[in-house]
C-alpha positions in Angstrom: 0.0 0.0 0.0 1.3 3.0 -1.1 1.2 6.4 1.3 -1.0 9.1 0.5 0.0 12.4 0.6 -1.5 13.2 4.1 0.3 10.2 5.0 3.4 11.1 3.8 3.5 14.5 5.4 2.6 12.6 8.8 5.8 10.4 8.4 7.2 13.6 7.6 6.5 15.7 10.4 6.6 12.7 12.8 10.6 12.2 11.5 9.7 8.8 10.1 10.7 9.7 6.9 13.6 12.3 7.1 14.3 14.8 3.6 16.9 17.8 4.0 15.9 20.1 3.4 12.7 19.9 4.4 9.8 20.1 1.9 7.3 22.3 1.4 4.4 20.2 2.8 2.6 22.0 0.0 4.4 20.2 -2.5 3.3 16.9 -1.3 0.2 16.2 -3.9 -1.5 12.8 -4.5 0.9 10.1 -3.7 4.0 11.8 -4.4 6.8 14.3 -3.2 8.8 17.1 -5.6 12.9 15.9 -5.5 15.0 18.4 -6.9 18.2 18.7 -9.2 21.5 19.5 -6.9 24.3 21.7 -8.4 26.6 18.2 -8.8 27.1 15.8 -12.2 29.8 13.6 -12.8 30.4 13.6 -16.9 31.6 10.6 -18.2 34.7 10.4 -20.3 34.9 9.1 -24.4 36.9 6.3 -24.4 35.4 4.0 -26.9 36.6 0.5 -27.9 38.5 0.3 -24.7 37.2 -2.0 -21.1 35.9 -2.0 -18.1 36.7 -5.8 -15.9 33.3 -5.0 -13.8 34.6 -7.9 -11.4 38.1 -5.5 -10.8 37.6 -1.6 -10.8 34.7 1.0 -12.4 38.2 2.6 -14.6 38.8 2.0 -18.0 41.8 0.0 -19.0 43.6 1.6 -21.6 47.3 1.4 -22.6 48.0 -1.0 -19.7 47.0 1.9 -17.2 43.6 2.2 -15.2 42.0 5.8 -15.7 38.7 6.9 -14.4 35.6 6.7 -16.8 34.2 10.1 -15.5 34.6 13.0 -13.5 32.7 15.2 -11.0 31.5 18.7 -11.6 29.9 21.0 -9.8 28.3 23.7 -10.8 27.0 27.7 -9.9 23.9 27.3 -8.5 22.8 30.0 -11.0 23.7 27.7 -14.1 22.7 25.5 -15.9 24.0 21.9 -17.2 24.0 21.6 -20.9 22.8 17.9 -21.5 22.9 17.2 -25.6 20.8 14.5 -27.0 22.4 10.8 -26.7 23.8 12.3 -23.3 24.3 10.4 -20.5 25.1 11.6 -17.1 24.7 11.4 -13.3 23.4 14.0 -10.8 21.9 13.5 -7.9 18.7 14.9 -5.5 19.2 18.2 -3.9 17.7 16.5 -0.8 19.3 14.0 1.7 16.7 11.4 2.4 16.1 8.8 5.1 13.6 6.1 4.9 12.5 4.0 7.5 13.0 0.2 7.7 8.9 -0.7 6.8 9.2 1.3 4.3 10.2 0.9 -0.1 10.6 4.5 -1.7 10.2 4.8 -5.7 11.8 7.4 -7.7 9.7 8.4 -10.7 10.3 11.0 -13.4 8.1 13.7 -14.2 6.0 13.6 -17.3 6.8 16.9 -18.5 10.2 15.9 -18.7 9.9 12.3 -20.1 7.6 14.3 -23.0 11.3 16.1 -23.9 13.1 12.7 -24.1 14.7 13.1 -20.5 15.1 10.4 -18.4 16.3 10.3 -14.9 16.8 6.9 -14.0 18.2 3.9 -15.8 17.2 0.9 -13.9 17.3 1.7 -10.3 14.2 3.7 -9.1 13.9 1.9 -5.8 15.0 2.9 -2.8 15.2 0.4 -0.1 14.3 -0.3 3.7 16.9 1.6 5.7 18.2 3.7 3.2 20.1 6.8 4.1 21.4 9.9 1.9 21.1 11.5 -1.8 19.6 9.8 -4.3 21.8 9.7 -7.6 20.1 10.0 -10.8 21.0 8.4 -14.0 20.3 11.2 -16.8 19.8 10.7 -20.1 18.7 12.5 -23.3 16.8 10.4 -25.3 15.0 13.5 -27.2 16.3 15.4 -30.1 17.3 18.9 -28.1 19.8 19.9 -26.3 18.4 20.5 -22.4 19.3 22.9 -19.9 19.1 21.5 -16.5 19.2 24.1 -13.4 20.6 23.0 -10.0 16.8 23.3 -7.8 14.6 22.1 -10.5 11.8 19.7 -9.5 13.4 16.6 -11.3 11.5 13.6 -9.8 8.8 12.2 -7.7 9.0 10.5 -4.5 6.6 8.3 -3.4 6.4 5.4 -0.2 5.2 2.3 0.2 4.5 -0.3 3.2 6.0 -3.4 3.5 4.0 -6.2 5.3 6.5 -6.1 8.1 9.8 -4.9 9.2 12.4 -5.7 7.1 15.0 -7.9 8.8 18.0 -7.0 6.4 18.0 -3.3 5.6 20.3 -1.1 3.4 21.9 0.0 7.2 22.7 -3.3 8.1 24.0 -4.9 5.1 28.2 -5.1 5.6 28.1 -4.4 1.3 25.9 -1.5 1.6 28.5 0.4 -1.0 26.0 3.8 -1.3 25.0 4.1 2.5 25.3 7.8 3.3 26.3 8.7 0.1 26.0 13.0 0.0 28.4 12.9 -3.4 27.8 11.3 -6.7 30.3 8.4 -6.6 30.9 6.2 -9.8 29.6 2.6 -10.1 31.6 0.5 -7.2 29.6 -3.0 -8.9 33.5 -4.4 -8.9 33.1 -4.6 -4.9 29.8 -7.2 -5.5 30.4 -10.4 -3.9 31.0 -13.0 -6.6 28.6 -16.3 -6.8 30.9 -19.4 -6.4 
């Protein structure tokens, strides 16, 4: 069962669900919460017909030397990020968010950007029981114009749902929780996975 929004600005107010800043309750409609754009991408690098091992490092292998696939930028909060089509990029939320262990969060874009070919997450719109910190967003520009992104705008929708219980392993308890607390955008860390024998 998902949380309404009355429900969501109880959770809110009672500190069951934590977002710094702290929203406008006005902003809570329906179902769903306004996330916004921080001021933080990491732009990836073009090194084509070279490899990542994804079971050693997230760096590109060229040459015989490892050299990281992307790098962190931050920008003026007054500015905007230039995203052309076929782009891809991470950012992350302008909010740090804390979700209780009953509790599953989904990250969903906003229409009015998926109508311009903008997508804000690849795969991973969940956010799990126990989870801690900003959310990173996987950006990309599936439309045919370049974008302007500004740090602050409403980029997503955040909304909760119940599990039947407590979960027994949260995000905070697992020992491979690579993302816990996260309040940068770091690169994939999949090479630190635990490897099926």
């Amino acid at each position: 069962m998902r949380l309404c929004d009355s429900d969501i600005e109880k959770y809110i107010l009672e500190k069951k669900i934590i977002i710094k800043p702290i929203p406008n309750i006005k902003k809570i409609n329906g179902l769903t919460i306004d996330i916004h754009l921080s001021n933080k991408f990491r732009v990836f690098k073009n090194f084509q017909n070279n490899v990542i091992d994804l079971r050693k490092s997230s760096k590109v292998i060229k040459l015989g030397l490892k050299k990281n696939i992307s790098d962190e930028l931050i920008i003026s909060k007054e500015k905007s990020f230039i995203l052309k089509p076929k782009d891809f990029i991470l950012s992350m939320t302008l909010e740090k968010i804390s979700i209780p262990n009953n509790l599953v969060g989904w990250l969903d874009g906003r229409s009015s950007l998926a109508r311009l070919g903008l997508m804000i997450h690849m795969t991973s719109h969940r956010i799990d029981p126990g989870w801690n910190g900003n959310i990173v967003l996987e950006i990309f520009n599936a439309g045919k114009s370049i974008l302007a992104l500004s740090p602050g705008m409403a980029i997503a929708a955040l909304s909760f749902e119940k599990l039947s219980g407590t979960s027994k392993r949260p995000y905070n308890f697992k020992n491979n929780s690579k993302y816990f607390n996260q309040s940068s955008i770091l690169s994939s860390l999949i090479y630190k996975d635990e490897v099926s024998k």
